[in-house]
C-alpha positions in Angstrom: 96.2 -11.9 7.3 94.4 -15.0 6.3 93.1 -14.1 3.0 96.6 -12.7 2.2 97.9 -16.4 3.6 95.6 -18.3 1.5 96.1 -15.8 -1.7 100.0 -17.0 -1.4 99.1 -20.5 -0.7 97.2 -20.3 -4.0 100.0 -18.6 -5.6 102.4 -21.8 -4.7 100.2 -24.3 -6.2 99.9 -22.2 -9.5 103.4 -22.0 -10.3 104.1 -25.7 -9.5 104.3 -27.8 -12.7 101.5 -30.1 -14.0 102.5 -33.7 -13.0 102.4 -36.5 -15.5 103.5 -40.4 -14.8 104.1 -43.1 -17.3 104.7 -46.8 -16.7 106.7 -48.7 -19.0 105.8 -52.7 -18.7 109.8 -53.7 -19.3 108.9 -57.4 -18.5 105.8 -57.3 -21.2 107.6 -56.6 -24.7 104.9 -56.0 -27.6 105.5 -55.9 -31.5 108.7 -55.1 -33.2 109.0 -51.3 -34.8 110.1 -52.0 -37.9 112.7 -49.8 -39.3 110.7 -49.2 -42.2 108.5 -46.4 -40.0 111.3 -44.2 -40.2 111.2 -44.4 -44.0 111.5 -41.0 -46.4 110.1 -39.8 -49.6 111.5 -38.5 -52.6 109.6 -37.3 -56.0 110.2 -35.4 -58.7 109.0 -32.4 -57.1 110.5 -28.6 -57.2 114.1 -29.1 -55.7 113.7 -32.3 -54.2 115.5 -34.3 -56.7 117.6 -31.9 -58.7 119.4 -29.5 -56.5 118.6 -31.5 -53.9 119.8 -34.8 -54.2 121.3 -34.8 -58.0 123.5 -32.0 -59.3 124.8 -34.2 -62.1 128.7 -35.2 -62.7 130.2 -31.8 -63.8 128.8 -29.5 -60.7 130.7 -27.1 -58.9 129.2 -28.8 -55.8 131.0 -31.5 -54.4 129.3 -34.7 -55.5 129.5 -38.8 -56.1 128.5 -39.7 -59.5 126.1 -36.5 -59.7 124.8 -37.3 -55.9 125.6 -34.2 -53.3 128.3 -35.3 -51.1 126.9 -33.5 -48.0 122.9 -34.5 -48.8 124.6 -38.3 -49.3 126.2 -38.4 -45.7 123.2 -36.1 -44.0 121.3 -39.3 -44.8 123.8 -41.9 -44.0 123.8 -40.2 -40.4 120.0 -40.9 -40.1 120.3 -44.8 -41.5 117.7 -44.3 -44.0 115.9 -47.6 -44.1 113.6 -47.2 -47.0 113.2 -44.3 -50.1 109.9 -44.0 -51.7 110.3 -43.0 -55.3 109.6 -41.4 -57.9 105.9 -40.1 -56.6 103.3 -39.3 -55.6 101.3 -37.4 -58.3 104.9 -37.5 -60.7 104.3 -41.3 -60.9 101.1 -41.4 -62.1 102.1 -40.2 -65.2 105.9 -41.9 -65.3 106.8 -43.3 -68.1 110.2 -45.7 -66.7 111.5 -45.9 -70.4 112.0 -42.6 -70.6 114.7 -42.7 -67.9 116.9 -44.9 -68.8 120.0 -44.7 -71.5 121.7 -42.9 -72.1 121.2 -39.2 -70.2 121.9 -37.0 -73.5 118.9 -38.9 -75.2 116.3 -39.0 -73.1 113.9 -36.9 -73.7 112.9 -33.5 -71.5 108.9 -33.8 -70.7 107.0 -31.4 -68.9 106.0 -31.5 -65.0 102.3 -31.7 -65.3 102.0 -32.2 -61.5 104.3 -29.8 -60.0 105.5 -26.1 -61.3 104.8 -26.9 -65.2 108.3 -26.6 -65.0 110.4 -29.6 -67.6 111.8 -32.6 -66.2 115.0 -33.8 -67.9 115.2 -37.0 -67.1 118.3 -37.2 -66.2 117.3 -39.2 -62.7 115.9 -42.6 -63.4 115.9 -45.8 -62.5 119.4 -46.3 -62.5 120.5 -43.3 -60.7 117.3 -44.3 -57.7 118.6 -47.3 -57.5 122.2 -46.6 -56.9 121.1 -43.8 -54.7 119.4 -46.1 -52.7 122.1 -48.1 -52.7 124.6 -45.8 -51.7 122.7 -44.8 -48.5 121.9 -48.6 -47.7 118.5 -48.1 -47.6 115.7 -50.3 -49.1 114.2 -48.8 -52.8 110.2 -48.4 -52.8 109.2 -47.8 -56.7 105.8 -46.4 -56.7 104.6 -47.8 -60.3 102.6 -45.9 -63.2 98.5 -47.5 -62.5 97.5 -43.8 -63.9 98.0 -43.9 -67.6 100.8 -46.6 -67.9 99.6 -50.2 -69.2 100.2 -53.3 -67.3 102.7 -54.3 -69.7 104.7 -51.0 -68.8 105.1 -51.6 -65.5 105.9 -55.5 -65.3 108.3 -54.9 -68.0 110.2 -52.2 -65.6 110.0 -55.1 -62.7 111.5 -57.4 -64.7 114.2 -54.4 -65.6 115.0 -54.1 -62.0 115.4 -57.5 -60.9 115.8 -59.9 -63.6 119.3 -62.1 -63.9 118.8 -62.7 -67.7 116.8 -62.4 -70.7 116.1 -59.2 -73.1 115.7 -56.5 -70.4 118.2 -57.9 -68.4 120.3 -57.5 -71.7 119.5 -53.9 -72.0 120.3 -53.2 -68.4 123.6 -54.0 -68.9 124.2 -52.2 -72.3 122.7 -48.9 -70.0 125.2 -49.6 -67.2 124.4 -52.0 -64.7 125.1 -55.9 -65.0 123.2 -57.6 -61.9 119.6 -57.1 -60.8 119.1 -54.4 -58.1 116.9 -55.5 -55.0 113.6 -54.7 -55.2 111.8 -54.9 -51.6 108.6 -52.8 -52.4 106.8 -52.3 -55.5 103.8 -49.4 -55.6 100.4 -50.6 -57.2 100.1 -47.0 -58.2 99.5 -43.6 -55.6 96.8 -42.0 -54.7 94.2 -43.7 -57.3 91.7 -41.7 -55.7 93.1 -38.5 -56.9 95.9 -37.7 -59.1 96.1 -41.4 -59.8 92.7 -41.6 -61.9 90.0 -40.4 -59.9 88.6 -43.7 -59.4 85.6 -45.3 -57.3 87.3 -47.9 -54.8 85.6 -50.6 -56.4 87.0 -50.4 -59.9 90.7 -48.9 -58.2 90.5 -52.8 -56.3 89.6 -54.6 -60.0 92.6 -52.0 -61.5 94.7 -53.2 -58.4 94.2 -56.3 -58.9 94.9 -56.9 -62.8 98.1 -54.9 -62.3 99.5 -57.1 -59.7 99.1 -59.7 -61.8 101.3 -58.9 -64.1 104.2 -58.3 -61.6 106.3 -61.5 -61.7 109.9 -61.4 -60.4 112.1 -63.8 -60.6 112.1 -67.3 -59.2 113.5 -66.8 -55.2 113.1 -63.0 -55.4 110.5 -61.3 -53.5 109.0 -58.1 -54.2 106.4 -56.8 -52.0 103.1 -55.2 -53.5 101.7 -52.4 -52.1 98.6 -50.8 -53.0 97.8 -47.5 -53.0 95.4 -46.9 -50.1 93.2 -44.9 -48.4 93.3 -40.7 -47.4 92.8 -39.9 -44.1 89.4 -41.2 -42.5 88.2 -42.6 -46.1 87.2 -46.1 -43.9 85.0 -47.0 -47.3 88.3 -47.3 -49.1 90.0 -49.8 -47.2 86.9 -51.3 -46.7 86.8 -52.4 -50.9 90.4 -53.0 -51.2 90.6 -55.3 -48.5 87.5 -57.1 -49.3 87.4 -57.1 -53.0 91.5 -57.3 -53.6 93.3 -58.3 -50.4 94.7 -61.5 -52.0 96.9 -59.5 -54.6 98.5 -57.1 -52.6 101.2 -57.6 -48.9 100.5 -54.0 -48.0 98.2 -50.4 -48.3 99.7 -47.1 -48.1 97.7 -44.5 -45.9 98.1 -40.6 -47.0 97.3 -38.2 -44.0 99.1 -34.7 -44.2 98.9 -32.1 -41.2 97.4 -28.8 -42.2 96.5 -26.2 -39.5 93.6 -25.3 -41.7 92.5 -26.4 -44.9 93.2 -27.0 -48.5 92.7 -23.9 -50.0 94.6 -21.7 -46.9 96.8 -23.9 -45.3 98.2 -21.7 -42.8 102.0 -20.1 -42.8 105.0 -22.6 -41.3 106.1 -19.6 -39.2 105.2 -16.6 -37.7 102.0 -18.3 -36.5 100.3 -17.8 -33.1 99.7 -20.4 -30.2 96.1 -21.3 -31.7 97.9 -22.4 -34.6 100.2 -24.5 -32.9 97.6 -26.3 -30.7 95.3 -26.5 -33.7 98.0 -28.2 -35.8 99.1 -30.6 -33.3 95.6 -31.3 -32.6 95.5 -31.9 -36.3 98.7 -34.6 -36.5 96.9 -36.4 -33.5 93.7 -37.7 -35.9 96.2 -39.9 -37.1 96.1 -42.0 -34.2 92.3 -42.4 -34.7 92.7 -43.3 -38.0 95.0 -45.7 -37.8 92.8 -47.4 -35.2 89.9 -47.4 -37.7 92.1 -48.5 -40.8 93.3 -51.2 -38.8 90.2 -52.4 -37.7 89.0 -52.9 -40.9 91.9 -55.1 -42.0 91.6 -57.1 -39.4 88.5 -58.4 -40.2 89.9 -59.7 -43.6 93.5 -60.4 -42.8 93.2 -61.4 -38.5 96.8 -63.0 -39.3 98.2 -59.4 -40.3 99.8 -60.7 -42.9 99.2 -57.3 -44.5 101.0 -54.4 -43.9 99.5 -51.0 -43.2 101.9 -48.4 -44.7 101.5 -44.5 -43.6 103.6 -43.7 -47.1 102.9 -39.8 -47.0 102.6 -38.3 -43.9 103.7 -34.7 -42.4 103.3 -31.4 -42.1 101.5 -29.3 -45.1 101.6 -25.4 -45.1 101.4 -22.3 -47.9 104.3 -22.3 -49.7 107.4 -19.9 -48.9 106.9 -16.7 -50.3 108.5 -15.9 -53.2 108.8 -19.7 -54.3 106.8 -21.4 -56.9 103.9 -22.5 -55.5 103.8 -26.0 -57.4 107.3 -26.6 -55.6 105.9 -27.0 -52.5 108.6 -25.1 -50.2 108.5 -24.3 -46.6 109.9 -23.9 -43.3 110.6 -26.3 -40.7 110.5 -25.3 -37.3 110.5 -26.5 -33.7 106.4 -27.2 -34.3 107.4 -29.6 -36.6 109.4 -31.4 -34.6 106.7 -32.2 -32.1 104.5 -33.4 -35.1 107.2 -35.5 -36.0 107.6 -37.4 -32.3 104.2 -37.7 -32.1 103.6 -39.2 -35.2 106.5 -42.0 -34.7 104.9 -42.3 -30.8 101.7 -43.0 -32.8 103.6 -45.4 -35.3 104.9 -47.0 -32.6 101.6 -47.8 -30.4 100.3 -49.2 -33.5 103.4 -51.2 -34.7 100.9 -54.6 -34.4 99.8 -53.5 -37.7 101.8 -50.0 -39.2 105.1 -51.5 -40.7 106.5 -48.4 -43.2 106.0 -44.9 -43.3 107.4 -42.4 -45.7 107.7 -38.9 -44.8 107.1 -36.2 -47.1 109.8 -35.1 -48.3 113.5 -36.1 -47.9 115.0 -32.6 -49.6 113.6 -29.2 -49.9 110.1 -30.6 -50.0 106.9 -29.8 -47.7 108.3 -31.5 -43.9 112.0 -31.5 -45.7 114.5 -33.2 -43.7 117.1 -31.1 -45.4 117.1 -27.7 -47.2 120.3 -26.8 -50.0 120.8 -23.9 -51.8 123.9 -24.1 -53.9 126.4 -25.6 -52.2 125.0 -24.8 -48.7 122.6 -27.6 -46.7 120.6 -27.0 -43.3 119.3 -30.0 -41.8 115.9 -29.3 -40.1 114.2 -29.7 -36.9 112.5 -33.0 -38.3 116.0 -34.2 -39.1 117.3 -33.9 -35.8 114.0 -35.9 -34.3 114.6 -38.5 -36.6 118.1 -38.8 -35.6 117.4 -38.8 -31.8 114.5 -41.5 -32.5 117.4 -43.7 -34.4 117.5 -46.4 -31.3 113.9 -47.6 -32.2 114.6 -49.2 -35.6 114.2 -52.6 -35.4 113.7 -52.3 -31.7 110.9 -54.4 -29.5 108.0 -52.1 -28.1 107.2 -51.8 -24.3 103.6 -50.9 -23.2 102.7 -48.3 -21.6 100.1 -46.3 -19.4 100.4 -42.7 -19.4 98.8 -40.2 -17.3 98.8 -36.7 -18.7 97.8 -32.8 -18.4 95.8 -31.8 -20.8 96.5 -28.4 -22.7 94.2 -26.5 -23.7 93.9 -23.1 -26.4 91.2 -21.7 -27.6 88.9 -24.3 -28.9 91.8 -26.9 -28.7 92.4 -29.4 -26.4 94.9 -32.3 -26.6 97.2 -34.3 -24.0 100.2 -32.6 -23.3 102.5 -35.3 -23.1 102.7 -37.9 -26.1 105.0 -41.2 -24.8 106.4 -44.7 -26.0 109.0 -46.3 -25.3 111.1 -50.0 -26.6 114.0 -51.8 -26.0 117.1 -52.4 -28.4 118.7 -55.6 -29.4 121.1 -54.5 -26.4 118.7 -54.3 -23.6 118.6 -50.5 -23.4 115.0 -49.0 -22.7 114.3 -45.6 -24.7 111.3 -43.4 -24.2 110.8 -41.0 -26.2 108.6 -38.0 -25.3 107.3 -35.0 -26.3 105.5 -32.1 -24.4 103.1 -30.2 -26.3 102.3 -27.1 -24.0 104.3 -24.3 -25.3 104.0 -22.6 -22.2 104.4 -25.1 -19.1 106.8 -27.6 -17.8 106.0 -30.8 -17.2 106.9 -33.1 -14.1 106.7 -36.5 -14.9 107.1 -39.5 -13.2 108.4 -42.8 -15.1 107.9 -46.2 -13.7 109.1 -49.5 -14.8 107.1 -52.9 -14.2 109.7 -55.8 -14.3 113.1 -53.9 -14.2 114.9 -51.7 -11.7 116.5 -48.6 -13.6 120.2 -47.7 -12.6 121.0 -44.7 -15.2 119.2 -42.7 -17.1 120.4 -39.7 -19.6 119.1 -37.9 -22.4 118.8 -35.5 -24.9 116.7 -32.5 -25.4 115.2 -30.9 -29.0 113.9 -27.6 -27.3 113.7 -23.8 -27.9 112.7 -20.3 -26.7 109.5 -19.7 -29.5 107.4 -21.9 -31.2 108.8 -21.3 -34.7 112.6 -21.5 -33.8 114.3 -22.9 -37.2 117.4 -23.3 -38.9 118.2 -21.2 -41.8 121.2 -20.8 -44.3 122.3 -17.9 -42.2 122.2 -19.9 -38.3 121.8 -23.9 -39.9 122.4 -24.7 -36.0 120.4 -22.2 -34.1 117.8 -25.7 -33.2 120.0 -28.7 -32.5 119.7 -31.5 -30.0 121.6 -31.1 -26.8 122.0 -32.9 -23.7 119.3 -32.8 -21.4 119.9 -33.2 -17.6 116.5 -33.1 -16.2 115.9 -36.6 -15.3 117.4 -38.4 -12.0 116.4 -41.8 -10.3 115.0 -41.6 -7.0 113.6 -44.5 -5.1 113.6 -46.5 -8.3 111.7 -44.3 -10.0 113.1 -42.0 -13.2 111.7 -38.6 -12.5 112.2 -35.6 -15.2 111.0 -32.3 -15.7 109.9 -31.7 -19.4 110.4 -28.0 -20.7 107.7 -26.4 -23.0 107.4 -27.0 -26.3 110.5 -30.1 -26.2 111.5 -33.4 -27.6 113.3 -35.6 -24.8 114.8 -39.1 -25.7 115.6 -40.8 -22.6 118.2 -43.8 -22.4 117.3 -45.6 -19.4 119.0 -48.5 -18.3 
């Protein structure tokens, strides 16, 4: 009778939930999260530009001036702050000139980088620019350090943004009579790679004659930011900042998630839960690289006058079947949706010195945050995340002390709660959480130092497997809804946190 008392007493505490507790220091705000983290990416890449964000004038689909009507207001809905274009590896070898004028003239090249499939041109500067514009969001032109000349790309600066003279001339005969804003300028991508193959030290010298040459007009500013460092290069960042700091305001870091490597990636669906722990496991190395990056700059730049820029990031799997491989296709599923709060968590506990990040890619590419096909358009998993995360931009950090599970697969162990939280320019506290563990929920206790919570609500991204996604056939199968699992009691916000789920908590 004993042993069958104790067997059930053991039974009990099995199926109770694994506790976690986070305190939020409300009286203690920390940096600001710039807007900027919740930036996107766009290159000239498979269907990401044509099909996806251009269809040109005369399509069937509806459109604005050639821009898809329902990719246009799918964007709006998520305040895009900034749009990185128009690479990547495409911009290494972009020649500006050859997008501008008229659309009939310009000339159709072929895409070394992506497919081997020809680029027409017909999406250049001016139709970036106004694209930008027509979201609201902030342009980020990635210039051509590969095999453009200096010249080249101060004369497309000068293009952009200059009130008068001979370029400013031939804006207006192409279309547009004052200078666009120009926030960010690119020092080249990825010089490393597909942007020359170079040894940091001459990339710094490269970086710093180009940057030179970039001279906007007198009271316009135009940031310049250098193309950085891939995933734990510390060497990199190390050169750049010693050898070239002076000449650039910020350094993009590229860090893709892969559950395995370069050569087999791994599928975006239909994988098991060792690929799910072992590419979350993956997304969190960000956080130690960011720690590492940072470090380094601080040495050179303690006032943090530069900005550390996270301008490719996201999830990287084998292709779709059936696709061209150089077009970079794939699903989006609930798994990605957990890299994608965990990464802006991450963002967010380093906001002292990460300032931008660019997701790749806005449309149809790798972490997509929309798919079309004709004139139909699914917005993913990611998109949804991004939009629940909406209240941090420009919002003030809170610290916080988390206590969590671990969860544990196979040779994979990670916490199973990732956490931050800020307030808005209202006063509202957000925290927005993420529980890893596929298979448990989560009780967790929230705490505030230097505020007494009075309401709480929420919403939930959430689903039965761990590659639930939205196709053409069910685009709404994985959609936020409200979540009611949180309550104050005592002053204290307790929730329970399903498997596998996204929860954004409004507490105030």
């Amino acid at each position: 009778m004993r042993a069958l008392s104790l067997v059930l007493l053991c039974s009990i505490l099995s199926a109770q939930p694994p506790s976690a507790s986070l305190t939020i220091k409300a009286s203690a705000p920390g940096p600001k999260v710039h807007r900027q983290i919740f930036g996107q990416f766009a290159e000239h890449l498979g269907f990401g530009i044509y099909g996806g964000i251009w269809v040109g004038e005369d399509s069937k689909i509806p459109n604005t001036r050639g821009y898809r009507n329902d990719v246009l207001n799918a964007l709006r809905n998520l305040k895009v702050p900034v749009v990185r274009w128009p690479g990547g590896c495409f911009a290494d070898e972009y020649n500006w000139r050859e997008g501008v004028g008229p659309r009939s003239k310009r000339p159709v090249k072929i895409n070394t980088h992506w497919g081997g499939v020809t680029e027409p041109n017909s999406f250049g500067t001016h139709e970036f620019m106004e694209f930008a514009e027509l979201l609201g969001s902030e342009a980020y032109v990635s210039g051509n350090v590969g095999n453009g000349a200096p010249r080249e790309m101060a004369e497309w600066v000068e293009y952009i943004t200059s009130p008068a003279g001979s370029l400013a001339d031939e804006r207006k005969a192409n279309g547009r009579v004052t200078p666009w804003k120009l926030p960010y300028f690119g020092l080249g991508n990825e010089l490393w790679g597909c942007g020359g193959n170079m040894r940091p030290e001459y990339a710094a010298d490269v970086t710093r004659r180009y940057s030179t040459f970039i001279k906007p007009p007198a009271g316009v500013t135009v940031m310049k930011m250098a193309s950085g460092p891939s995933d734990a290069d510390y060497n990199w960042t190390e050169v750049f900042m010693r050898d070239a700091s002076k000449h650039f305001d910020g350094i993009g870091l590229h860090y893709y998630t892969l559950p395995g490597h370069w050569a087999k990636k791994g599928p975006a669906y239909g994988f098991d839960e060792n690929a799910w722990a072992g590419t979350l496991s993956k997304t969190l190395k960000l956080d130690e690289y960011l720690t590492r990056h940072a470090a380094i700059m601080d040495k050179y730049d303690p006032a943090k006058r530069i900005w550390l820029g996270v301008d490719e990031w996201g999830s990287w799997y084998d292709p779709e079947p059936g696709t061209n491989r150089g077009f970079l296709q794939q699903q989006n599923t609930l798994r990605d949706a957990l890299i994608a709060a965990m990464n802006i968590n991450l963002f967010v506990k380093h906001a002292t010195r990460v300032k931008m990040a660019n997701i790749a890619q806005m449309v149809n590419v790798l972490q997509a945050m929309i798919f079309t096909k004709e004139e139909k358009i699914v917005l993913t998993p990611t998109y949804h995340v991004f939009e629940m995360f909406q209240p941090y931009m420009d919002s003030t950090s809170l610290g916080i002390q988390l206590t969590t599970p671990w969860y544990n697969k196979d040779q994979h162990t990670i916490p199973a709660i990732s956490a931050s939280a800020v307030r808005d320019g209202a006063g509202k506290m957000y925290a927005g959480l993420a529980n890893a563990d596929p298979n448990r929920s989560i009780a967790i206790e929230i705490r505030l130092e230097g505020a007494v919570p009075a309401k709480v609500s929420g919403r939930i991204l959430t689903a039965g497997t761990m590659d639930a996604r939205n196709t053409f056939e069910q685009p709404n199968a994985l959609i936020p809804t409200t979540f009611d699992g949180a309550q104050i009691l005592n002053g204290v916000v307790k929730a329970m946190l399903p498997p596998k789920s996204v929860v954004m908590l409004n507490i105030e």
